[in-house]
N, C-alpha and C positions, 0 to 999 in steps of 0.2 A: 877298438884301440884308440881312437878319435876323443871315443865319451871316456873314456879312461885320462886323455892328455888332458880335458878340460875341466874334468874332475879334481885333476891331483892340481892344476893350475889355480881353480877356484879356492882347493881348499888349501893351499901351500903352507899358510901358517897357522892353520889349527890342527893341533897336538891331539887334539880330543876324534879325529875322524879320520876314519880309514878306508881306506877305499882299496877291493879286490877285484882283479878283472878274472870270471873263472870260465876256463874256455874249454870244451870239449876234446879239442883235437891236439896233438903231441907239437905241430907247427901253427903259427901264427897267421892270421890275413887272409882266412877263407877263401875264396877264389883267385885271391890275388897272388899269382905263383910264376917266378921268372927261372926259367929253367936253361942252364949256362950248360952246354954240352960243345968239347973242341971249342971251335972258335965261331959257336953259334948262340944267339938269346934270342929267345924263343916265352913269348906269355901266353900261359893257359887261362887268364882272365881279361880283363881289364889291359890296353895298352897303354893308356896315357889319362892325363888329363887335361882339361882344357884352361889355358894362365891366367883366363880372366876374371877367376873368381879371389877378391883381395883375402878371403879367410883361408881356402886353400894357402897361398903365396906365406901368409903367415905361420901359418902351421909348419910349412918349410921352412922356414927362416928360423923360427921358435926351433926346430929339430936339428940344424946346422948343417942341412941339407941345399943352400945356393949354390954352393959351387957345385955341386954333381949333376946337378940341371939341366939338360938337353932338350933341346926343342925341334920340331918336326923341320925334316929338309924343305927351304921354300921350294925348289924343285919340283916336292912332292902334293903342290895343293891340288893341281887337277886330278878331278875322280872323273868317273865314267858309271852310264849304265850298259848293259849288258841286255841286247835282243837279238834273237835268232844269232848267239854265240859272236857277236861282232859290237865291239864296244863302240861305246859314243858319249864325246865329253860332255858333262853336266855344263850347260853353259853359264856362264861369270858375270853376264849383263846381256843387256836388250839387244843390241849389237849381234854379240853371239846366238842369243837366243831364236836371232829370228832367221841366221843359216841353220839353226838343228835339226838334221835330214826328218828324223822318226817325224816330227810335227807336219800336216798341211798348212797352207796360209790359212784354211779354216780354225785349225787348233790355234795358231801364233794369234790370231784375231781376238779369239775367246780368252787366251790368257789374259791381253791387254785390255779386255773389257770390264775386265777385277774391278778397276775403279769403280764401276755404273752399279753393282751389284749391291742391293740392300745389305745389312749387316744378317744374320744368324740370332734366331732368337731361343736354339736349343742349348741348354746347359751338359747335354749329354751327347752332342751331334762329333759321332766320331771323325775322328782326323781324315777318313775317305773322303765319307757325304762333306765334309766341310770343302776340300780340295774341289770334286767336281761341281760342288753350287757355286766356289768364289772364279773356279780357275776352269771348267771345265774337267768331262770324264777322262780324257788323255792323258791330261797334267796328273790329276789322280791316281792313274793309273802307269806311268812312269818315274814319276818322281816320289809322290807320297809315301806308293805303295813301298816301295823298295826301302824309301828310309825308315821306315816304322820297321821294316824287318828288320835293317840294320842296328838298328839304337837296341830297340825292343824284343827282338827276335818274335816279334808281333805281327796280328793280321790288323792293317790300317781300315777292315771295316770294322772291327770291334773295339782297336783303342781312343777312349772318348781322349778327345783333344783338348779342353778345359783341364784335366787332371794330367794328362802326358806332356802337353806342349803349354801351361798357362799363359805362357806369354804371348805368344800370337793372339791366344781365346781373345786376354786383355788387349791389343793393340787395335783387333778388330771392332771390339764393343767402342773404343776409346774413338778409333780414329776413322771408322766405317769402312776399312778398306784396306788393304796389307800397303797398298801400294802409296797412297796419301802417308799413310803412318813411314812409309819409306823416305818420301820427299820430307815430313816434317821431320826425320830424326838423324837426316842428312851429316848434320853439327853434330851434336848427341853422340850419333852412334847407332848403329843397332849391333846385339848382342853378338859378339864374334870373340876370340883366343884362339892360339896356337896348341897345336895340341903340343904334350910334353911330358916326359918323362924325369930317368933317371942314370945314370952310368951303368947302372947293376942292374937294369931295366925297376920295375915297378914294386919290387919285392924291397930295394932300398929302405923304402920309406917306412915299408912295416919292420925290417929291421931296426930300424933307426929308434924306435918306437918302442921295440920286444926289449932294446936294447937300456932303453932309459928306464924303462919300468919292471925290468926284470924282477925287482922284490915284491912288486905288486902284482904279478902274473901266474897264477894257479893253473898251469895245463893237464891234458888229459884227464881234466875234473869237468866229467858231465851232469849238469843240473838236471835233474828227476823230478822235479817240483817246486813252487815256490806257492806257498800260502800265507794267508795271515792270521794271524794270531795277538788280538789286542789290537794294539798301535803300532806292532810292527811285523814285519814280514819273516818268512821262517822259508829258506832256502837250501832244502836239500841236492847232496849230491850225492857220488858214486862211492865216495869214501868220508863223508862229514856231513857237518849241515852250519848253516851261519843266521844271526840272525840281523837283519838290518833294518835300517830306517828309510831308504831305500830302492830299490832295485831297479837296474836299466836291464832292458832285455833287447840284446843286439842280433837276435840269432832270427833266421828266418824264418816268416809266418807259418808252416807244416809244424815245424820244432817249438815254437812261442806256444804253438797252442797247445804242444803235449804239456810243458813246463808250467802254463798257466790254468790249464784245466780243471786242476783239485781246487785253486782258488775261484776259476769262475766261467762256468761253461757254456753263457752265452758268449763270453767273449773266445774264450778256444774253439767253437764253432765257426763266429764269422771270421776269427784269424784260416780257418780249413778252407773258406769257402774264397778265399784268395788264389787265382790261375797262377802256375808258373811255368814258359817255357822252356823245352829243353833244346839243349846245344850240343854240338859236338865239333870242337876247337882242332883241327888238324893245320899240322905246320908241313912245309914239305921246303926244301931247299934243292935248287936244280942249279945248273952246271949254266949261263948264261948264253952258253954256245949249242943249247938245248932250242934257243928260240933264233927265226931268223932277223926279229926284230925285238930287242930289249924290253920286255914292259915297264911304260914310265908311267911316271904319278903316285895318285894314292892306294891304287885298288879302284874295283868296281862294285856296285853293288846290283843284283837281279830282282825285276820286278816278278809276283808271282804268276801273271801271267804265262811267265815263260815255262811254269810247269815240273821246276827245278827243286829238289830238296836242300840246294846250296843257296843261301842267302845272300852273300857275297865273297870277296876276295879281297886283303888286302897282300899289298907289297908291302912288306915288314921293313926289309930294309933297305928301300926307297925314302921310307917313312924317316926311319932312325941308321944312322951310320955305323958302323959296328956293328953290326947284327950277324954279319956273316964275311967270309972275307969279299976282296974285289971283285973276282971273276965268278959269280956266283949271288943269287935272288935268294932269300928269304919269301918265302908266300903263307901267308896265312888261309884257312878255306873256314868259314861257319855254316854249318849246315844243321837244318833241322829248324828249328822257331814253333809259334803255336800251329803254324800249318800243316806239321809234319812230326806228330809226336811219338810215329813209327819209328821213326833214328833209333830210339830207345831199343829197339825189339834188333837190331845191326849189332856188327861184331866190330870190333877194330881196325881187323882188315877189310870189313866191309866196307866203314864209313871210309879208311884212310884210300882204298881203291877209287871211290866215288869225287873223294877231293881228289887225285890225280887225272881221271878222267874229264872232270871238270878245267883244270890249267891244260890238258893236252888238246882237248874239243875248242876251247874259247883261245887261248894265248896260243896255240898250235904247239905247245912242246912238242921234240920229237924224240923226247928217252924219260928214264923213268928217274925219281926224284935221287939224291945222294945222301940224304938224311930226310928221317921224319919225326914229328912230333905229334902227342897226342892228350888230349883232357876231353872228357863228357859230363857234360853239368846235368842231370835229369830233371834238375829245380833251377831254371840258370836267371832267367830273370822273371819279372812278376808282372804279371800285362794288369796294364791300369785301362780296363774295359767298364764296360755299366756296371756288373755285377762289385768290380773294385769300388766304383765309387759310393756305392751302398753300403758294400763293406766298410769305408773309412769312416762315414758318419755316423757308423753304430760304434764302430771302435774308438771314433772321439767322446761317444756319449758315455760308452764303460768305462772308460777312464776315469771318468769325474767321479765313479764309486770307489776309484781306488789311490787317493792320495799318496804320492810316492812311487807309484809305479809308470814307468815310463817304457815307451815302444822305440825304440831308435833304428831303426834297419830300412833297405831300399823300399821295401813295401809302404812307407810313406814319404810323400813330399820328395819322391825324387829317385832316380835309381842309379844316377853319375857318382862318382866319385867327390868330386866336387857337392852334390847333394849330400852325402852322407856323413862328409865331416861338417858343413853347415848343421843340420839338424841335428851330430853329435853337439856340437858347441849351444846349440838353442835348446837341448837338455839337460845340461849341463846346468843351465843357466837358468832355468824353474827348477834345480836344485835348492831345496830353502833347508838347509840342516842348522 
């Protein structure tokens, strides 16, 4: 919908080109779905975004979406990780860092010895081995581990850190040290935003969106193919076919490659040979007086050590106000990621049992939730592991045999929100009609 906004933006004043968005499914936004029951909002995708990217901000503004803008409780920055069922906050600076029970002074020593450590000369040295060679196996294994589940619903020994995290890969090569590149980018900045939504939660936007382009919006039209013919592209669907000069394909890499196959099946091959984890999104809302101590913050997130098929926890509406009324927690539960692609083979009340057990074992609830919610993504997000990274540079190589055709979807350059309207806009824009 993004490559759609930048499309009709580029082409605004020629008469001569048309631009269709044809989209499979009857609703809009793919996983991005805010689901408003009573006086509850509850997302089965995506919760927010983060403010600091200027093309995001614009895309809002261009949509007349400033004022519905909410942004995370400060309240709710501290997170926590989660061992043997007893949280402990992620600490904020060296200060904190060096009370953090789980660590010895041998661990606390080893973090701060990051300076001394040579830079990394592997272009494929996943985000774990990078953690324990800069920071030691502890840090690795507390901290890493669990955020790469969180972001990635990934295992941090297999997602390369140069393609998932660039910017660190870049800070280390650059500055020989996280912690140097810390001290010089003091002024600067290093990369941080609020996380942030919307009033109507995150479905907003893609209203906003269904809503301005409705005449250019073809739903419930699934494409069965797209080949070429001559100089230009021939796009079948369920009920037509079109033919353009041409084609973004935003749909995810399983589907890209049925669609692009009759045109070219080295490239539907390595799009197949793309991993994607699965999720299962359970919302549970509990009575406040359920717990004898309120949970504050952001949520927690568990390292895999701990042997859990829940990845983490947030507090929803800790996070955003309005989520639920006063006397009363919003909880989000993710369970499942590349570790645990058994979820799949769980029933609903399995998985939603398992999120309750898990708030009742960790947060001690003492009753059973008063609402719940539920979404299972079996493709939820794309682990950018070795095999991804080989795939991308065969898939930038195919490209170059197909002028006109473009890949736009999380499976490259990014899996945020935030990434996917950037590289809609940057396709957009090697648009040459």
């Amino acid at each position: 919908m993004a490559t759609l906004h930048y499309l009709k933006q580029k082409y605004a004043s020629r008469d001569d080109v048309r631009v269709v968005l044809l989209e499979k499914s009857v609703g809009l936004g793919g996983s991005i779905h805010s689901v408003t029951r009573r006086n509850y909002l509850f997302e089965t995708g995506p919760n927010g975004l983060l403010d600091s990217k200027p093309r995001t901000l614009e895309l809002i503004g261009e949509l007349g979406l400033n004022g519905e803008i909410v942004r995370a409780n400060s309240s709710a920055k501290i997170r926590y990780v989660a061992l043997q069922d007893a949280l402990h906050a992620f600490p904020t600076g060296p200060a904190r860092f060096l009370t953090f029970k789980p660590f010895s002074w041998r661990d606390k020593v080893r973090v701060f010895g990051e300076i001394f450590v040579r830079k990394g000369s592997d272009p494929q040295e996943s985000v774990y081995d990078f953690g324990a060679r800069r920071f030691g196996k502890k840090f690795a294994d507390i901290f890493l581990d669990p955020m790469v589940g969180g972001i990635y619903g990934g295992d941090a020994r297999e997602i390369v850190l140069k393609a998932a995290f660039g910017r660190i890969h870049e800070l280390e090569a650059r500055y020989g040290s996280l912690f140097k590149a810390m001290i010089k980018l003091q002024k600067g900045g290093m990369p941080n935003g609020t996380l942030t939504s919307f009033r109507r939660g995150q479905a907003q936007l893609i209203a906003a969106l269904g809503q301005r382009y409705s005449k250019h919006i073809d739903s419930n039209q699934g494409v069965n193919a797209v080949t070429r013919i001559a100089e230009r592209f021939n796009v079948v669907t369920n009920d037509d076919h079109y033919e353009a000069d041409e084609v973004f394909v935003c749909a995810p890499a399983p589907q890209a490659a049925e669609i692009l196959r009759s045109m070219s099946v080295p490239l539907a091959q390595t799009l197949e040979g793309i991993r994607y984890a699965p999720l299962a999104v359970i919302g549970l809302v509990f009575p406040l007086k359920a717990f004898s101590q309120k949970p504050e913050g952001f949520g927690y997130l568990i390292p895999s050590s701990e042997g859990k098929e829940v990845l983490g926890v947030l507090f929803e509406s800790n996070i955003f106000a309005h989520r639920c009324v006063s006397d009363e927690i919003l909880i989000r539960v993710m369970i499942g990621g590349a570790r645990h692609p058994e979820i799949l083979k769980k029933s609903r009340e399995e998985l939603t049992a398992l999120a309750v057990k898990e708030i009742q074992t960790t947060l001690k609830a003492n009753a059973q939730p008063v609402e719940t919610f539920f979404a299972q993504w079996p493709k939820a997000i794309p682990q950018y592991d070795r095999a991804y990274v080989a795939a991308e540079a065969k898939i930038a190589e195919e490209l170059k045999r197909w002028p006109g055709l473009y890949l736009v979807a999380n499976y490259r350059k990014g899996v945020s929100l935030n990434d996917c309207i950037e590289n809609a806009y940057q396709a957009a824009q090697g648009s040459s009609l």
